[in-house]
N, C-alpha and C positions, 0 to 999 in steps of 0.2 A: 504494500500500500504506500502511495508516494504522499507526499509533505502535504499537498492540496486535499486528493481525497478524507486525509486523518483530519484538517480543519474542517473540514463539510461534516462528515461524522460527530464531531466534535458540537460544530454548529447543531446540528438537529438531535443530539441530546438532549444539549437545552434548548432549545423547540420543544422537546417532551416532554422534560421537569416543567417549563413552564405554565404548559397545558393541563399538566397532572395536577400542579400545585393550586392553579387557580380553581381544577374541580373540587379540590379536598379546600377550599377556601368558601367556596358555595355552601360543602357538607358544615361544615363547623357553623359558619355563620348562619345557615338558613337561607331559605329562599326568597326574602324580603326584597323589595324593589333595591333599597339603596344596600344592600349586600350584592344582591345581582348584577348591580353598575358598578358598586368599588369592583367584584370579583373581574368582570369585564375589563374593565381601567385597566387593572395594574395585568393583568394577562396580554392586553394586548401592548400596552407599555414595555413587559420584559419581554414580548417578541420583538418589538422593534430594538429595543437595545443589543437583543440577540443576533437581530438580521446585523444591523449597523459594525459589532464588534467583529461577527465574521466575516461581513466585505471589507477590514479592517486586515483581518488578518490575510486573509487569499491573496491582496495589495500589496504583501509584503509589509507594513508597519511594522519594524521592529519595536518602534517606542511600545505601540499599544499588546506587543505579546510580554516586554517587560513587566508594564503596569498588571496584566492579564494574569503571568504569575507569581505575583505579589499577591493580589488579591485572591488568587485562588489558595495560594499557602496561608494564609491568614485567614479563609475562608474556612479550612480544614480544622487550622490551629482553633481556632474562636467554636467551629460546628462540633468538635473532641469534645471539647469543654460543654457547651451547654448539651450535650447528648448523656454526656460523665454524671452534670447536674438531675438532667430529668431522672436518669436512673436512681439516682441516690434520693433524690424527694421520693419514687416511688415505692421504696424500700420504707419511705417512712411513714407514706398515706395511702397502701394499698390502692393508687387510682389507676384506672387502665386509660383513662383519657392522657397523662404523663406517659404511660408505654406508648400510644400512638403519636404521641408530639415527640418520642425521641426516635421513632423510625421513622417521624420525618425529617426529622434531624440528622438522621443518621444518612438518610436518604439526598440529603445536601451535603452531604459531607462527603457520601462516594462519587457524585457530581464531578465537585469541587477536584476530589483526587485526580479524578479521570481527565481534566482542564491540565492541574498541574503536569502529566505524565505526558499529557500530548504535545504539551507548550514548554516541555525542556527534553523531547525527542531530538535524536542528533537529528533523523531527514527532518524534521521542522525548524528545527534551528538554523538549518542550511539554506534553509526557503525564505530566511531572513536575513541572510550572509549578501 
């Protein structure tokens, strides 16, 4: 798989998490009008920002694959952590609503890995050389 194809891949990931995330954002919230508009909003918001980063990357931008694993390692670092927490509150309050906020969490967080692994790949790296 060359440098291009592993960004497109990469790009409709999250294409997916963020279609996913917005349906699990309807379930929690409800089906209320202005749940239904935020859930809307911000799904189609993180597809544009998703479309935007990936013709970003395909471009060649090396600044934006820097920035990209910075924040996907800090996304990891930060998604560890409050996954660590929700387990450890649910140890302390039996809630299974905290088990499903942390395999969303966790669920951001294997994203995030998959971001970091693509975006410090040597052919990807090369595609920014």
């Amino acid at each position: 798989m060359n440098a291009k194809q592993k960004i497109e891949n990469l790009t409709h990931t999250w294409y997916g998490f963020t279609v996913f995330m917005g349906a699990v954002q309807l379930l929690v919230n409800g089906l209320g009008v202005f749940s239904i508009l935020g859930a809307a909003f911000s799904t189609v918001f993180s597809l544009v920002v998703s479309f935007a980063f990936g013709r970003l990357l395909l471009g060649g931008s090396s600044l934006t694959r820097v920035l990209l694993v910075v924040f996907s390692a800090l996304g990891v670092i930060v998604g560890v952590l409050g996954v660590g927490q929700m387990l450890y509150a649910f140890f302390g309050d039996w809630s299974l609503s905290l088990l499903g906020y942390a395999a969303l969490g966790a669920a951001g967080v294997s994203v995030n890995v998959k971001s970091f692994r693509v975006l410090t790949d040597k052919t990807v790296k090369a595609h920014f050389a």
